[in-house]
N, C-alpha and C positions, 0 to 999 in steps of 0.2 A: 898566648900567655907564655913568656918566658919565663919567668920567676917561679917560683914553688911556690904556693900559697903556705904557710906555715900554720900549724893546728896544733894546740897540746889539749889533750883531754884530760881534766884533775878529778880525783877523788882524794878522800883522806886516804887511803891505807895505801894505792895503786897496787893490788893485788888481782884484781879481778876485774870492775868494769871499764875503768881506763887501758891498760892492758890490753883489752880485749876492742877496744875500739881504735887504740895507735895500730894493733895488728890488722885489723882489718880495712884500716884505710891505707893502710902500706900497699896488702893485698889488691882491693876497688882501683888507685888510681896512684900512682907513686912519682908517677909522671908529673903528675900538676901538684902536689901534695907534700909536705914535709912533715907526717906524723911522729908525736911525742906522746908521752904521759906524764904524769907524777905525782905525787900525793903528798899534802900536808905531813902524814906522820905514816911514811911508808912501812909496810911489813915485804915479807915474803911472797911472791910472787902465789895463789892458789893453787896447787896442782890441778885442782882439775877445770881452772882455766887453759890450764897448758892443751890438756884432755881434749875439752871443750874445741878448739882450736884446730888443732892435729884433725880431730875426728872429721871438720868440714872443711882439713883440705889448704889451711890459711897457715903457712910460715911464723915459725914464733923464734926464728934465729935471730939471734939478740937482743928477745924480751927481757927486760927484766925492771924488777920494781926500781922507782928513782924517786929522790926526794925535789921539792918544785925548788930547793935552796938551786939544786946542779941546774937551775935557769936563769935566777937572779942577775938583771940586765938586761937579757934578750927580749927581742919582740918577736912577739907571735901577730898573724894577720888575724885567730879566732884563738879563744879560751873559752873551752867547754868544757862546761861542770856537768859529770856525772852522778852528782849528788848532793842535792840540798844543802847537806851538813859543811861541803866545804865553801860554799859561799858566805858563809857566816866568818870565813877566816880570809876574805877578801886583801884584807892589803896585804897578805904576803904572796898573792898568786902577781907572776908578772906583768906588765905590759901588754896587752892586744887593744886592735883598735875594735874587736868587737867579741861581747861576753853572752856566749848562747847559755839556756839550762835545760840538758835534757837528763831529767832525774829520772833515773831505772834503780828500782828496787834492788837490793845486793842477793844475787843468789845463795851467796853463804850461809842465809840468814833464812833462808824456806828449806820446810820438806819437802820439796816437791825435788823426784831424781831427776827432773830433766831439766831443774831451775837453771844448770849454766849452760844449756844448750838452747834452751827458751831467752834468757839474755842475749846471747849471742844472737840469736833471728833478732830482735828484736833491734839492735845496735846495726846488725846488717842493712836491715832495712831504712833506717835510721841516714847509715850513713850514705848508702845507694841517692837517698834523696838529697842530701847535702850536695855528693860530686855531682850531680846533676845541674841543681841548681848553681852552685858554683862556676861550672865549667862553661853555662852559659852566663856569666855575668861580663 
C-alpha cells in the first residue's frame, strides 16, 4: 500500500470519543493511516480524555477539537461515526466511499470512574481490528 488510507471519525461535540479514536489510530498504525476527527457542533476537547490518553501511553500532540466544516470537499477512504446522534446529521459529514457506525456510549455521561479509560479499551480494541483487517485488504 502506498497511499494512506484516510479515516475521520465524527461525533457531535469531538471532545471525547472521536478524539480519542484519531489518537489512537495515529498511535496502532500511522504508516498506512491518515487519522482525523470532528464534530458536528464541536466543544472543547474533555480533559480527561487528554488523561485518559497520556495515562496509556498514546501521544495527544496536536489533539484538538475540529469542526467537520475544516473538511468540507475532502475525501476520506472511511467515515466513522462514533455516535448515533451524528448520523442523523449526515449530509453535512464529507465524502467517504465507506460509512462504518461504531456507536460507544459517551463516557461524560456515566458514573462510572473508569468510564474514559473503559472507552478507551474499548475503541482500542476496536481499532486494533480495523488495522488488521484493513491492512490485509
Amino acid at each position: 500500500m502506498t497511499d494512506k488510507l484516510r479515516v475521520l471519525f465524527v461525533c457531535i461535540a469531538n471532545d471525547v470519543r472521536s478524539p480519542m479514536a484519531e489518537a489512537l489510530l495515529r498511535h496502532a498504525d500511522n504508516e498506512h493511516f491518515d487519522a482525523q476527527s470532528a464534530g458536528i457542533r464541536p466543544t472543547a476537547l474533555d480533559p480527561r480524555t487528554l488523561e485518559a490518553l497520556e495515562h496509556a501511553g498514546v501521544s495527544t500532540d496536536g489533539l484538538r477539537s475540529k469542526s467537520i466544516d475544516e473538511f468540507a470537499g475532502q475525501h476520506f477512504d472511511y467515515l466513522i461515526d462514533l455516535c448515533d446522534k451524528s448520523s442523523d446529521e449526515a449530509e453535512l459529514l464529507p465524502h467517504s466511499k465507506e460509512v462504518l457506525v461504531w456507536n460507544f456510549a459517551d463516557p461524560a455521561a456515566s458514573d462510572r470512574p473508569d468510564a474514559f479509560r473503559h472507552t478507551l479499551q474499548e475503541l482500542h480494541e476496536r481499532i486494533k481490528m480495523f488495522t488488521v483487517v484493513k491492512n490485509r485488504s
